[in-house]
Residue, then its C-alpha position, 0 to 999 in steps of 0.5 A: x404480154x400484160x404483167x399479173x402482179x406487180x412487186x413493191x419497188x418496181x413501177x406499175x399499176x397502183x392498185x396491184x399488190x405485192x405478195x408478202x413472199x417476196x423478200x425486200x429488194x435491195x434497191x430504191x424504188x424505180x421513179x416513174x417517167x416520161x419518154x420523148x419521141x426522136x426520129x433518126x434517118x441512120x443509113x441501114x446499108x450501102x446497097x441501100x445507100x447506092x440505091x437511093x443516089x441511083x433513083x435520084x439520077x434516073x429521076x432527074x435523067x427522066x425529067x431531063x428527058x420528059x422536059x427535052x420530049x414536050x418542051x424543047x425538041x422543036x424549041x425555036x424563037x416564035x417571037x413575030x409580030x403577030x406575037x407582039x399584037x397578043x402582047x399589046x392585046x392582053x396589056x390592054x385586056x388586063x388593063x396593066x400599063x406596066x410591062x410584066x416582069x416575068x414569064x410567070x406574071x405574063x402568064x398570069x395576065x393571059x389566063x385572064x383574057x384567054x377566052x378573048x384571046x382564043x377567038x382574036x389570037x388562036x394560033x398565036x396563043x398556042x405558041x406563046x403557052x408553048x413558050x411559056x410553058x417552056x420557061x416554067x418547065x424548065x426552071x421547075x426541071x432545072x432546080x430539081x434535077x440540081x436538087x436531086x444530083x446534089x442530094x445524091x452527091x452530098x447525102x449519099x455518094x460522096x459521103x458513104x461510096x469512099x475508097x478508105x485510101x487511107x487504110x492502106x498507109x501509103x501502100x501501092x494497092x493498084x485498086x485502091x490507088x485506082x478508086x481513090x484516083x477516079x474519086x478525085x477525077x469524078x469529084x472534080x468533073x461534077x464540081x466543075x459541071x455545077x460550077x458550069x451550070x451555076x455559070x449559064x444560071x446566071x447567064x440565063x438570068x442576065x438574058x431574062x432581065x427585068x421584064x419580059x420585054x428583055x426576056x422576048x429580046x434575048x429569046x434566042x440566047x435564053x434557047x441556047x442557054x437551056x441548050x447548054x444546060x441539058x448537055x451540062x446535066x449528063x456531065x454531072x450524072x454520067x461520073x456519079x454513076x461510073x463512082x456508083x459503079x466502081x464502089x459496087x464492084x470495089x468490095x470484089x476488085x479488093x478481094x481479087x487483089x487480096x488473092x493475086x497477092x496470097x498467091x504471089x505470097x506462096x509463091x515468093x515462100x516457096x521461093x524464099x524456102x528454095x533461096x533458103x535451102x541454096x543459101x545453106x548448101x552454099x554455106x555448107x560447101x563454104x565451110x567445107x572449102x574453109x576446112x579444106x583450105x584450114x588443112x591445106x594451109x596447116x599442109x603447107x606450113x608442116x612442109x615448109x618447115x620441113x623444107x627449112x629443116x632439110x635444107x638446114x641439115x643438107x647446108x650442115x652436111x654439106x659443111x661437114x663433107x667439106x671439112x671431111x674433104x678438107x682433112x682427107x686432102x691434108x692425110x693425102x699431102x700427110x701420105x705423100x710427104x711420108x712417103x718422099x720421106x721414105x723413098x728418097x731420104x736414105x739417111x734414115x736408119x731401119x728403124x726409122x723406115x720403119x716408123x715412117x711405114x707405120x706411120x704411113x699405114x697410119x695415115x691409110x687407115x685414117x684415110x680409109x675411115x675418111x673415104x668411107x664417111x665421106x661416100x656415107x655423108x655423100x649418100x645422106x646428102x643426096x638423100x637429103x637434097x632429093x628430100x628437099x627437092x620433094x618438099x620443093x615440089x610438095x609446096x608448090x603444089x600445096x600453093x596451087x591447091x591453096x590459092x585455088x581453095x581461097x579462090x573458091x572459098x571467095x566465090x562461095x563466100x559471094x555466092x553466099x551473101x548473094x543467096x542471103x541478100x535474095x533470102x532476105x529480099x524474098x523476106x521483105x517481099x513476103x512481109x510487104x505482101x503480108x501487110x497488103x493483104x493484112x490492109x486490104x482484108x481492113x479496107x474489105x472489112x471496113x466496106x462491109x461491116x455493117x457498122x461502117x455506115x453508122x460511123x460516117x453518119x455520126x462521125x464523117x470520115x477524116x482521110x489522115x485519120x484511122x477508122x475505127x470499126x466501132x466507136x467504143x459504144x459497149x465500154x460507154x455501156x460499161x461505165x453507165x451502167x456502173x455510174x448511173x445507179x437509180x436514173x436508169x429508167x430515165x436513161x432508157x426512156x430518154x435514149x433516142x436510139x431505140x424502135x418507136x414504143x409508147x408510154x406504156x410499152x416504155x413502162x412495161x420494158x422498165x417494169x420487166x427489167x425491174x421485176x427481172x433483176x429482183x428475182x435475179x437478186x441482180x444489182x442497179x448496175x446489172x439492170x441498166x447494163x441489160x437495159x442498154x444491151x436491149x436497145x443496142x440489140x434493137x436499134x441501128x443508131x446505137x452510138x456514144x455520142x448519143x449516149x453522152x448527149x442523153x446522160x447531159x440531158x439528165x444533169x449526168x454530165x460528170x458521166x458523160x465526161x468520164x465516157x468521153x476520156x475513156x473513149x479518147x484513150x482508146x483512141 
């Protein structure tokens, strides 16, 4: 739409005035400039990209398979002598006294004389133009089907139909190990058919030789050689369509194994979540075995000790009862001796028997008392026997629980390292399964992402190297806008990523930015950001690279230095 006015600083037609209500701009006048006009061929998709390779092999199938049609289904040597009586006669109608040197100059020499050789050499004429038309059919068919599956090899397949192995970072992803493994395979196979084919070229044109005289001799090994070469081509364009077709399939073969490996995730968390739960009922029953076998233990030694204290006081009592036994068997030997005395001595007077009867009652007494502490202790200490017995008993018991509650205990400690090593192990699974998926979900990306195919056009792709989606263009924006101040017109007009425009248009587009920013009150850096954001919305090819080439092209090198370091540390 055709701009009314036109204010003071901006770039457009002379004669146009300013109004005297517009404030002054901050900014310098905008120079005026020219443009220069750069085509780029950037792949717009990988359809696209498969489609083209796809094109190229039919038409080189098709020309296969016009050539084997017209040229070469009934092919046999025909060379005869009534063919070298045609070969004498054109020689000697053209006047050559040299022999042609090929099956184009032979041709040459017999458009010449056709008319003569119609009438004398009908039949065989149709069979040398069907020779000849062989040769040249062929050779025109052979460097063009090998132009086309090498334009599809190079330009397209082997260039954009990649499995971003890589990527994966060592992981086995069986689709993905599987791609890269037919790439290898298919790459190999079509390296060796043109390897093949270069062979039995220069096979073909030893057999040609020098004249076509050499050409006619080796006729039957030439056929034989065209031979080979058509069953040499399908070898070639049968492993570029199956890597065709196995990139086709490969976005949904990498998000089928993205959703067996989500599921084989859940699935090992909900196992991991169940080893969990064992793990902590048998760490719960292992402590409660420790606390019970803590308590039998404590048991154990309140009883042994016991123990000790009763068969320490049953070995006191039973010292004690033998000296009381003792000192009952001495008031025994006592009564007696006092009573010998007193029955058989009858020189003691009555006062005498007297106290001999005192003492011996004495002497009872005394042993009375002992008797009864003796039938005393002698009950204690079968009490404290029988006590100690129990005791006796109560520890072997109490030993049998103990060995059996640290027997338990061991096998629950072992069940629970075992529920541990396996909730570690699901741990790990569920870890390497994430970071499968998390690898996969970026090779699917990087297929899909439309910004892919503009990378592997500017940059190529390096397998050891990690692929980066984007190339830094918007931060490369960024630090233009902000250094290139009043060289942004120039800047635009030179950009090569940007839909065809003419000089006016161009103009315009300036024009606009310029009037726009002013009534915005924007800055030099605002209107050359927004001026790049408008070609990197319009243009596919936006890349760094370009961007860099242009700002050296405009004595900015500085810039484009700075953009680049800036873009290496990102990296």
């Amino acid at each position: 739409m055709p701009l009314k006015y036109q204010f003071r600083y901006s770039v457009g037609l002379p004669e146009l005035r300013v109004p005297s209500s517009h404030p002054e701009p901050k900014r310098t006048p905008t120079p005026h400039i020219f443009f220069r006009e750069i085509k780029l061929n950037v792949p717009t998709s990988l359809e696209s990209e498969r489609r083209k390779a796809m094109m190229l092999i039919h038409a080189s199938e098709k020309d296969i398979r016009n050539f084997n049609e017209k040229h070469f289904r009934f092919a046999r040597n025909t060379f005869n002598m009534q063919t070298e009586d045609l070969i004498r006669f054109v020689h000697q109608k053209t006047g050559r006294q040299t022999r042609a040197e090929s099956c184009r100059d032979f041709s040459a020499f017999l458009n010449r004389c056709r008319t003569s050789l119609k009438v004398a050499h009908k039949d065989e004429l149709k069979k040398m133009d069907a020779i000849l038309n062989r040769s040249v059919s062929f050779e025109e068919m052979l460097e063009k089907c090998r132009d086309y599956l090498y334009k599809a090899l190079n330009d397209h397949v082997d260039k954009y139909c990649l499995s971003f192995a890589s990527e994966a970072q060592g992981k086995e992803i069986p689709c993905v190990l599987e791609y890269e493994n037919n790439i290898v395979a298919w790459r190999r196979k079509i390296n060796e058919g043109f390897e093949k084919l270069e062979e039995i070229q220069d096979q073909l044109k030893t057999h040609k030789g020098d004249s076509f005289e050499d050409y006619k001799k080796n006729y039957d090994n030439i056929l034989y050689g065209m031979k080979v070469v058509l069953s040499i081509f399908p070898r070639i364009s049968a492993p570029l369509k199956d890597w065709i077709t196995a990139d086709e399939a490969y976005s949904r073969k990498l998000q089928d194994a993205a959703n067996n490996l989500i599921k084989r995730k859940l699935e090992n968390t909900k196992e991991a979540r169940k080893t969990q739960l064992r793990a902590g009922d048998a760490v719960h029953q292992m402590r409660q075995k420790t606390y019970n076998s803590k308590n039998v233990r404590k048991k154990l030694s309140h009883v042994v000790e016991e123990k000790k204290y009763l068969r320490k006081r049953e070995l006191g009592l039973m010292e004690k009862q033998s000296n009381m036994e003792k000192s009952y068997k001495e008031k025994k030997g006592r009564e007696e001796s006092l009573y010998e005395d007193l029955y058989f001595e009858r020189s003691y007077s009555p006062t005498q028997a007297k106290q001999l009867l005192a003492d011996i009652n004495k002497v009872q007494e005394e042993m009375l008392k002992l008797d009864k502490k003796l039938d005393f202790l002698k009950d204690n200490l079968g009490k404290v026997r029988t006590e100690r017995k129990a005791a006796q008993k109560e520890i072997y018991r109490l030993q049998n629980i103990y060995e059996r509650s640290v027997k338990n205990e061991e096998y629950l400690s072992q069940n629970v390292d075992r529920r541990e090593r396996d909730a570690e192990k699901n741990e790990e699974n569920i870890r390497d399964l994430k970071s499968k998926i998390d690898s996969i979900t970026r090779i699917r990306a990087i297929k899909l992402h439309p910004d892919t195919l503009k990378r592997l056009y500017d940059d190529g792709y390096s397998p050891g190297r990690r692929f980066d989606l984007t190339d830094g263009f918007t931060e490369a924006c960024k630090i233009t806008a902000k250094g290139i101040g009043h060289k942004w017109p120039v800047l635009y007009a030179r950009l090569p990523f940007r839909p065809t425009r003419d000089a006016a248009l161009i103009k315009q587009d300036i024009e606009a930015f310029d009037i726009s920013g002013q009534k915005r009150d924007q800055t030099t850096r605002d209107v050359a950001f927004k001026s790049l954001a408008k070609w990197k919305r319009l243009s596919s090819e936006a890349s760094t690279n370009h961007l860099v080439e242009t700002l050296r092209d405009i004595d900015m090198s500085r810039l484009a230095r700075k953009i680049e370091k800036r873009i290496a540390s990102l990296r």
